[in-house]
C-alpha positions as CSV (number, residue, x, y, z in Angstrom):
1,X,-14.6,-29.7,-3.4
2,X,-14.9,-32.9,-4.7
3,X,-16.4,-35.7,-2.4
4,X,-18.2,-33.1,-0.6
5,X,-17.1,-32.6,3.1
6,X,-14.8,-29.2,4.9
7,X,-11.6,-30.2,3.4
8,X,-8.7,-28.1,4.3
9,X,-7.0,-26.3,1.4
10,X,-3.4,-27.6,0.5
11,X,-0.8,-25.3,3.2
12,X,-3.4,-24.5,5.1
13,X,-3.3,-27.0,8.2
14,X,-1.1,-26.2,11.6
15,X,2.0,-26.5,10.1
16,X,4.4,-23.6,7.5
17,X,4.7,-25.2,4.2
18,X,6.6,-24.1,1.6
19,X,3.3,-22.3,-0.4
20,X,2.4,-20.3,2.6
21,X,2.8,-20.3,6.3
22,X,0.4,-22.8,8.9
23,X,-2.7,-21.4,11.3
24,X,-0.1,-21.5,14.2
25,X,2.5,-18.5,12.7
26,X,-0.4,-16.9,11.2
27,X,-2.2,-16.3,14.5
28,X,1.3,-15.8,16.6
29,X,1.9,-12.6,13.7
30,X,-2.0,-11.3,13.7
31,X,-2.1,-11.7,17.5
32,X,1.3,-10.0,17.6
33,X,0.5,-7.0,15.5
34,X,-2.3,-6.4,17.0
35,X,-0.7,-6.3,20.6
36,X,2.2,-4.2,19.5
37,X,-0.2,-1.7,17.2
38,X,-1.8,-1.4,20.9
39,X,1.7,-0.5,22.4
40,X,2.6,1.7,19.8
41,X,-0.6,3.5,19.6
42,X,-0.3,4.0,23.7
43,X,3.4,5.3,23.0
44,X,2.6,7.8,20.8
45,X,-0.2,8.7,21.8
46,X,1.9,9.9,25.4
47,X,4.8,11.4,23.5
48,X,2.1,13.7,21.6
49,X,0.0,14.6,24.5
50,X,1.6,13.9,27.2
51,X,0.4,12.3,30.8
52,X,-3.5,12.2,30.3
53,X,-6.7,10.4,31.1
54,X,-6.2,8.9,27.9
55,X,-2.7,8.1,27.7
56,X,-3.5,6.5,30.8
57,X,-6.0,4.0,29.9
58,X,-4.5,3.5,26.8
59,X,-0.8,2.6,28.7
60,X,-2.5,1.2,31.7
61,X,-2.0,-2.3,29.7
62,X,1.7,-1.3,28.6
63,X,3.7,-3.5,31.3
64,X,1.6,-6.4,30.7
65,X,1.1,-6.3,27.1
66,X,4.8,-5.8,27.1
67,X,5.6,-9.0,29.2
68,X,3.1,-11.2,26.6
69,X,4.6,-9.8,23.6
70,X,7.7,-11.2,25.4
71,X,6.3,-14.5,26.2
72,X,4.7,-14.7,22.6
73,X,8.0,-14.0,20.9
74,X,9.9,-16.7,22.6
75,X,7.3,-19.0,21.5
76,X,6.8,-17.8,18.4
77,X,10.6,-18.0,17.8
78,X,10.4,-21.5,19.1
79,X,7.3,-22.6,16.3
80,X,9.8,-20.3,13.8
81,X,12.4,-23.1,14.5
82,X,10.5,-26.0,14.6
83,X,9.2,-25.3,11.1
84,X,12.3,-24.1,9.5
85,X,12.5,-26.2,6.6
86,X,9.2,-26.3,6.1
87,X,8.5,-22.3,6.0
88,X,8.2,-20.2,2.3
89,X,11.6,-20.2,1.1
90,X,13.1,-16.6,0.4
91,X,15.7,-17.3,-2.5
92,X,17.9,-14.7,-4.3
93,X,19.4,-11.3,-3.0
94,X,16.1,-9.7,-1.9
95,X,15.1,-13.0,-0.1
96,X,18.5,-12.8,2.1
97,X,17.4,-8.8,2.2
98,X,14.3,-10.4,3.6
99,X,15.7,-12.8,6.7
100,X,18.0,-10.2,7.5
101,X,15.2,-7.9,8.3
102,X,13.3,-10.3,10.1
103,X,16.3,-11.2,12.2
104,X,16.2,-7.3,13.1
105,X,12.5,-7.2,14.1
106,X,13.2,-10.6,16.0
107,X,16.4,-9.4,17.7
108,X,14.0,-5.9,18.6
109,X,11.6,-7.8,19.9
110,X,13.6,-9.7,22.2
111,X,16.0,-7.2,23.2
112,X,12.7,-4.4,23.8
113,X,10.9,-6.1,26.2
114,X,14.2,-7.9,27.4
115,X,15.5,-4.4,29.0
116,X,12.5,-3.4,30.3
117,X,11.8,-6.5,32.4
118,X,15.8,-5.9,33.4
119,X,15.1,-2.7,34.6
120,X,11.9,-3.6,36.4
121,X,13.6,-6.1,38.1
122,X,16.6,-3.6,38.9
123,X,14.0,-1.3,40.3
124,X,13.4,-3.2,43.3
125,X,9.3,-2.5,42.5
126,X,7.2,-5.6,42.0
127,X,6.0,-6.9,38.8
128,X,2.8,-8.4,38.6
129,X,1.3,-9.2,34.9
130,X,-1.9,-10.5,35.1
131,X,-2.0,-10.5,38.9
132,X,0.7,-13.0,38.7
133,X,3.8,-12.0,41.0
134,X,6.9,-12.6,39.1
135,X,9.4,-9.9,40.7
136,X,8.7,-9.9,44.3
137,X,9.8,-5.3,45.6
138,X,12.5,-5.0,47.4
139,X,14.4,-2.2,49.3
140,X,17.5,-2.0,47.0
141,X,17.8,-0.6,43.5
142,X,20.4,-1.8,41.2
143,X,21.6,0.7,39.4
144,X,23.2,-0.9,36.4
145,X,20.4,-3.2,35.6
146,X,17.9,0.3,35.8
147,X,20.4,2.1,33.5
148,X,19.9,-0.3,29.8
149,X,16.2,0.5,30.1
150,X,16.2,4.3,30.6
151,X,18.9,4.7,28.1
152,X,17.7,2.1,25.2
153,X,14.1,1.2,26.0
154,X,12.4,4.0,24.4
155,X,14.6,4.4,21.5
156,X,14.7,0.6,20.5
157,X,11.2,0.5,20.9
158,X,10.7,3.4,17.9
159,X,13.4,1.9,15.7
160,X,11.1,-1.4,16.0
161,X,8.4,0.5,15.2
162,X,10.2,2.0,12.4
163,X,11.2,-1.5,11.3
164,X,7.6,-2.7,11.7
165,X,6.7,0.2,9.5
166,X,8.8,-1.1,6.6
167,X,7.9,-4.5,7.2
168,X,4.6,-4.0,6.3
169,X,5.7,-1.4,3.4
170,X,7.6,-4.2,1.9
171,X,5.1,-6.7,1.7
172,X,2.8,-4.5,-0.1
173,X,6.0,-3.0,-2.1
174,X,6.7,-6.6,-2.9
175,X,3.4,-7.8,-4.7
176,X,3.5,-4.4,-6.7
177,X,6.9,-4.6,-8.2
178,X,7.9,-8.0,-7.9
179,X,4.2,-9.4,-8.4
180,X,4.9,-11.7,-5.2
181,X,2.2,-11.4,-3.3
182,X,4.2,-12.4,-0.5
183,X,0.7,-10.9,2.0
184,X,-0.9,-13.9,1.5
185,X,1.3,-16.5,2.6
186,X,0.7,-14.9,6.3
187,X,-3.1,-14.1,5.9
């Protein structure tokens, strides 16, 4: 570069830009994936082979991990906001396509994790991520907040996961018909 020196290539400080997306979203996303690849993986992994050593270890983290993904989205939605009109645009009818699938996976990823801290809550057990207590047991259950989680938790979570799924096919479906290579905005 000229004048010698680490300078920092054009859209790639802390901040979205219009060209490509800034270190903060990019590490929320990666972080993200990796997290929920880590759910998911535990998920299937017990609906294939049921209750197991393995299934075990690999769910062990699932209430936790759940909670941070939680925690992560909120603030990621939050950074999302703040750099709003600075983010890659997404113009045309496939760029609406575009924010109206990532409003799904956002909405998902709220409303996941969302029932199943109502339900925890509703099952009177404590809830302790990270050794932290944040829902104290109690000798009551409440029925109506339990009922959301055993009756959407599971299936919301594998429509996200179905979502996710296309996510990804999309950005690679995108830089091979449209020749957007719309993967390396975020990497």
């Amino acid at each position: 570069m000229p004048g010698g020196g680490d300078a920092v290539p054009a859209g790639d400080g802390w901040f979205d830009t219009p060209r490509r997306y800034g270190r903060v979203s990019r590490g929320f996303h990666w972080l993200m994936a990796a997290l929920f690849a880590w759910q998911f993986a535990g998920a299937l992994l017990y609906v294939a082979t049921g209750d197991n050593a393995v299934t075990r270890l690999v769910g062990g983290s699932h209430f936790t991990l759940g909670f941070t993904l939680f925690a992560l989205v909120l603030l990621r939605g939050a950074w999302g906001l703040a750099n709003l009109t600075r983010r890659p645009p997404h113009p045309g009818r496939l760029g609406r396509a575009a924010v109206a699938g990532h409003l799904l996976i956002y909405a998902l990823m709220v409303i996941v994790p969302g029932i199943a801290l109502l339900r925890q809550y509703g099952s009177g057990k404590p809830f302790t991520p990270y050794g932290i207590l944040l829902m104290p047991g109690r000798d009551d259950k409440v029925a109506w907040m339990v009922a959301p989680g055993d009756l959407l938790h599971h299936w919301l979570a594998f429509t996200l996961l179905a979502v996710l799924v296309g996510h990804v096919a999309m950005a690679f479906l995108h830089r091979r018909f449209n020749g957007e290579d719309a993967l390396s905005r975020m990497t």
